[in-house]
Structures are given as structure tokens and as C-alpha cells.
mmCIF file of the C-alpha atoms, coordinates in Angstrom:
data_MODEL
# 
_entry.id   MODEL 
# 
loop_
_atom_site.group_PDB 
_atom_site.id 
_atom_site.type_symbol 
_atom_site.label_atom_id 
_atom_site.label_alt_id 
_atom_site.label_comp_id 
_atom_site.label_asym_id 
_atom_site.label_entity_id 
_atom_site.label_seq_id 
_atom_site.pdbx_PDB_ins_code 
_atom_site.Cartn_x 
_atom_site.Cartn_y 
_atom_site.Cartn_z 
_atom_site.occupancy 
_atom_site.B_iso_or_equiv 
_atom_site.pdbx_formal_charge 
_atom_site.auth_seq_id 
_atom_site.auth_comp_id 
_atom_site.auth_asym_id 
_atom_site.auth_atom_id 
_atom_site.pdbx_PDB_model_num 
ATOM 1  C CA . UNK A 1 1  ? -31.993 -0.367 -5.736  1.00 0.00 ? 1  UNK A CA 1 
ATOM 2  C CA . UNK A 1 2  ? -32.455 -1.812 -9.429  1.00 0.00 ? 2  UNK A CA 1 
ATOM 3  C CA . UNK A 1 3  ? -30.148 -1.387 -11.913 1.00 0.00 ? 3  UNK A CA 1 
ATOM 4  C CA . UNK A 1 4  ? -32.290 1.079  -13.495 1.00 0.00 ? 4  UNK A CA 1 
ATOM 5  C CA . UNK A 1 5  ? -32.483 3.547  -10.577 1.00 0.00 ? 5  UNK A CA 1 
ATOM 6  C CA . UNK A 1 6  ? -28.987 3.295  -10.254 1.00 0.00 ? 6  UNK A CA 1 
ATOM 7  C CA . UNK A 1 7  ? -27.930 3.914  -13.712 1.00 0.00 ? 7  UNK A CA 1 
ATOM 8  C CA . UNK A 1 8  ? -30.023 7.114  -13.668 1.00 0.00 ? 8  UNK A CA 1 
ATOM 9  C CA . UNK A 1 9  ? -28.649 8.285  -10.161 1.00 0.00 ? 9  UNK A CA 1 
ATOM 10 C CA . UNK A 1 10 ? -24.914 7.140  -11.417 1.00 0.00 ? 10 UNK A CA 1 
ATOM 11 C CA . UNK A 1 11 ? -25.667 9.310  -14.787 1.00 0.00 ? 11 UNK A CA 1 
ATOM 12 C CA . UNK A 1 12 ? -27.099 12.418 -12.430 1.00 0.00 ? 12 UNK A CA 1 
ATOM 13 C CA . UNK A 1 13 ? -23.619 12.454 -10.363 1.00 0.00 ? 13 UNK A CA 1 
ATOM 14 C CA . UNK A 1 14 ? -21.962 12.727 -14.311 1.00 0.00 ? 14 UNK A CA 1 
ATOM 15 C CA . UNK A 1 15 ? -23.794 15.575 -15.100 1.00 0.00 ? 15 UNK A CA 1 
ATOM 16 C CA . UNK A 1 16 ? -23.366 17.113 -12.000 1.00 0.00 ? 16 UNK A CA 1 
ATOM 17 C CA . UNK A 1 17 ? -19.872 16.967 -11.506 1.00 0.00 ? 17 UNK A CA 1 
ATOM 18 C CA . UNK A 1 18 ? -19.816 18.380 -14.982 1.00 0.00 ? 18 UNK A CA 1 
ATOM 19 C CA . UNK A 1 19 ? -21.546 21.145 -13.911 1.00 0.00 ? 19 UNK A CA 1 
ATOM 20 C CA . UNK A 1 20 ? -19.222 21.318 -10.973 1.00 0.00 ? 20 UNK A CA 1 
ATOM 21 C CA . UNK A 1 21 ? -16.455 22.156 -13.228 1.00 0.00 ? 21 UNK A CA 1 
ATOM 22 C CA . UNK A 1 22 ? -17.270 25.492 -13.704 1.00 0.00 ? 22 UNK A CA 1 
ATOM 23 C CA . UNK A 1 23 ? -17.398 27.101 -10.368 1.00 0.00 ? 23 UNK A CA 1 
ATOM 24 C CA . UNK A 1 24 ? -14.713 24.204 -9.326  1.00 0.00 ? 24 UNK A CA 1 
ATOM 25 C CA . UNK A 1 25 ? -12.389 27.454 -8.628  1.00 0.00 ? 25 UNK A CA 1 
ATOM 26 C CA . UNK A 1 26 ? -14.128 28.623 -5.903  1.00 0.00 ? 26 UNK A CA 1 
ATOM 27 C CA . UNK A 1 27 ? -15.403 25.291 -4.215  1.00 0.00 ? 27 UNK A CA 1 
ATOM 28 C CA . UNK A 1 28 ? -11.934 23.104 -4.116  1.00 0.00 ? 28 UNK A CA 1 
ATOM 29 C CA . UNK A 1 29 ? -12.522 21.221 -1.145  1.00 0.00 ? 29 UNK A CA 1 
ATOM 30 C CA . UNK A 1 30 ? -15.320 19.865 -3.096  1.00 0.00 ? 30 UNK A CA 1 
ATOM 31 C CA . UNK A 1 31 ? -13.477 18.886 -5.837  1.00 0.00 ? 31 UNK A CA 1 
ATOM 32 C CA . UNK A 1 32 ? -12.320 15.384 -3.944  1.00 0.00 ? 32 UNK A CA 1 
ATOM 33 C CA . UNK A 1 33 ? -15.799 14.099 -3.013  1.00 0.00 ? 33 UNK A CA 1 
ATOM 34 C CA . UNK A 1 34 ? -17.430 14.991 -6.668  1.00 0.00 ? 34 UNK A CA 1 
ATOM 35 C CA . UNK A 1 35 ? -14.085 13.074 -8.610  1.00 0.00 ? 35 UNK A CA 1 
ATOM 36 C CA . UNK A 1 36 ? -14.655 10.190 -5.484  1.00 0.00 ? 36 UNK A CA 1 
ATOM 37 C CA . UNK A 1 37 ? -18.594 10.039 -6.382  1.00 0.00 ? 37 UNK A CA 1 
ATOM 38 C CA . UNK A 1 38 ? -17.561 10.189 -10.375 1.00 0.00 ? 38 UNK A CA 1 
ATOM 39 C CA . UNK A 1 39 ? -14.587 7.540  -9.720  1.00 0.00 ? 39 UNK A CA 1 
ATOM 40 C CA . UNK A 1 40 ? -17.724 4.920  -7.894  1.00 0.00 ? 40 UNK A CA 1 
ATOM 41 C CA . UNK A 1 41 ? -20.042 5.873  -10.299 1.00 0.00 ? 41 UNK A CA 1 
ATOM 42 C CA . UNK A 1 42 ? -17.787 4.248  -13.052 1.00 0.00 ? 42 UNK A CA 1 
ATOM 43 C CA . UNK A 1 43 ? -17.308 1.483  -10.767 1.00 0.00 ? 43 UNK A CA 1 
ATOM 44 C CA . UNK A 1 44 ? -20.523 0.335  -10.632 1.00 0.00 ? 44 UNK A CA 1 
ATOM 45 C CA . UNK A 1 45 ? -21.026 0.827  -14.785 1.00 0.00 ? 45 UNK A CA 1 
ATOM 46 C CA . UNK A 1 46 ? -18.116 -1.488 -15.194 1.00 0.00 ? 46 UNK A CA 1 
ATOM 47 C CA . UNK A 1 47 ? -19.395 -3.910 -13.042 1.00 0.00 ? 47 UNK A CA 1 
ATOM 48 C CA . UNK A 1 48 ? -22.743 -4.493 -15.441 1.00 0.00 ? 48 UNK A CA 1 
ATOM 49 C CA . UNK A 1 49 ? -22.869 -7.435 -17.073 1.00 0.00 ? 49 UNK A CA 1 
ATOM 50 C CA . UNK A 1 50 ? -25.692 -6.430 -19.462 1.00 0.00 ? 50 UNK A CA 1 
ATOM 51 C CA . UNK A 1 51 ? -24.695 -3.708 -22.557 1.00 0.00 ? 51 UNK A CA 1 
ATOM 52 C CA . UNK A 1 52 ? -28.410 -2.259 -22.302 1.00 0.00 ? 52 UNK A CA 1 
ATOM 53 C CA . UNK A 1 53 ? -28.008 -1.015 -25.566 1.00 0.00 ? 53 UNK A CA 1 
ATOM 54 C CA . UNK A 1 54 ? -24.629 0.709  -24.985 1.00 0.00 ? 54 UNK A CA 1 
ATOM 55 C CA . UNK A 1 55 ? -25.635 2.902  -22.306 1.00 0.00 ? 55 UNK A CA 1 
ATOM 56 C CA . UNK A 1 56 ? -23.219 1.947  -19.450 1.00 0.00 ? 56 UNK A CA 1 
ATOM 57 C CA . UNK A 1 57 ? -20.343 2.596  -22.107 1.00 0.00 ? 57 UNK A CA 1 
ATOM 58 C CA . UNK A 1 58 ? -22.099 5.963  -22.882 1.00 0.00 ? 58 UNK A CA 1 
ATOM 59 C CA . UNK A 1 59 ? -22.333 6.885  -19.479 1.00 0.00 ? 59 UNK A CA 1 
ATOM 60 C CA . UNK A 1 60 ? -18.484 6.028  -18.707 1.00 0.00 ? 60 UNK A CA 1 
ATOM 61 C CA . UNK A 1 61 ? -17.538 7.857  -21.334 1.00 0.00 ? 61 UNK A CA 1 
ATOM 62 C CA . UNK A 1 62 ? -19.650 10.689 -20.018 1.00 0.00 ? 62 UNK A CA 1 
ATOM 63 C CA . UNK A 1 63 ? -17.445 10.329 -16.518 1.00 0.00 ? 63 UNK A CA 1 
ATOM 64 C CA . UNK A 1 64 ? -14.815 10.158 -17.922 1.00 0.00 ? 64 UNK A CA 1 
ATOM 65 C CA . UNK A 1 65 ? -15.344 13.525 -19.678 1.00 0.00 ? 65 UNK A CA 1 
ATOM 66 C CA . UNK A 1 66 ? -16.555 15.135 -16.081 1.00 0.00 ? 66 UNK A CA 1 
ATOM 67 C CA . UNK A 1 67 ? -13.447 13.812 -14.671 1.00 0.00 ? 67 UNK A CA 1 
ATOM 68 C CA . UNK A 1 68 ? -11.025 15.279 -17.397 1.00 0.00 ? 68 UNK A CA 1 
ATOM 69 C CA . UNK A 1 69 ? -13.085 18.622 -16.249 1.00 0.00 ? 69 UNK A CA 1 
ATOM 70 C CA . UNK A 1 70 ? -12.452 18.621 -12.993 1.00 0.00 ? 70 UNK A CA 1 
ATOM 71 C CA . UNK A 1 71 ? -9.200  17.950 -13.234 1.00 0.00 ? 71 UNK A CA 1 
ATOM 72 C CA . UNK A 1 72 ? -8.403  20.897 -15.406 1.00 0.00 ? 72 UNK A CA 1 
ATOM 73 C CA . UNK A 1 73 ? -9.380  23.168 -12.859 1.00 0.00 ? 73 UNK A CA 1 
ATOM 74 C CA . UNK A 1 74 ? -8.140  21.724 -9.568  1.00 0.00 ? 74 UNK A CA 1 
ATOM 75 C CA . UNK A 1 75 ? -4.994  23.475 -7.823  1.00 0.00 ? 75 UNK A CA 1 
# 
């Protein structure tokens, strides 16, 4: 996979799990794989050794965000 294709499928799972956060309520045994997926995801960013103009930092920051949101509305 290059790093390309995996920067856009690692920024797709961000968004996503963002998304997730709204109807997180009523899908909570979902909750663990989407913060596991968001949790590799910014794994793999930190791993780059290339800034590509600041867009693995962007994208972090981005999971981060996600993260914070799923974690407000988990049990």
C-alpha cells in the first residue's frame, strides 16, 4: 500500500469515527473497534518520517479530536 493510499484510508477512519460519535449511544459495542482503528491510525501517522507538508500532524490532530468524541459519549 503506498503511503499515499494509506494516509487517505487512515484520514477516512478519522472522519468516520467522527461521524460515529453521534449515534455512539446506540451502537456501544462499536465504540472499542472505531477508538482501536482511530488509536492505529495515529500509529501509523507517527511513524512517517516525511512532514508532507504538515498533513500527518493535521490528520493526528484530526484523531485526536474523533477520539475526544467518542469518548464523551461512551458509558
Amino acid at each position: 500500500m503506498t503511503g499515499r493510499w494509506r494516509f487517505t484510508c487512515l484520514l477516512a477512519v478519522a472522519f468516520a469515527a467522527g461521524g460515529l460519535a453521534v449515534t455512539a449511544a446506540a451502537e456501544e459495542p462499536h465504540l472499542a473497534q472505531a477508538l482501536t482503528a482511530l488509536q492505529d491510525a495515529h500509529g501509523y501517522l507517527a511513524q512517517t518520517r516525511d512532514n508532507k507538508g504538515g498533513h500527518p500532524q493535521k490528520a493526528m490532530a484530526l484523531i485526536e479530536q474523533a477520539e475526544a468524541e467518542l469518548r464523551a459519549v461512551s458509558p
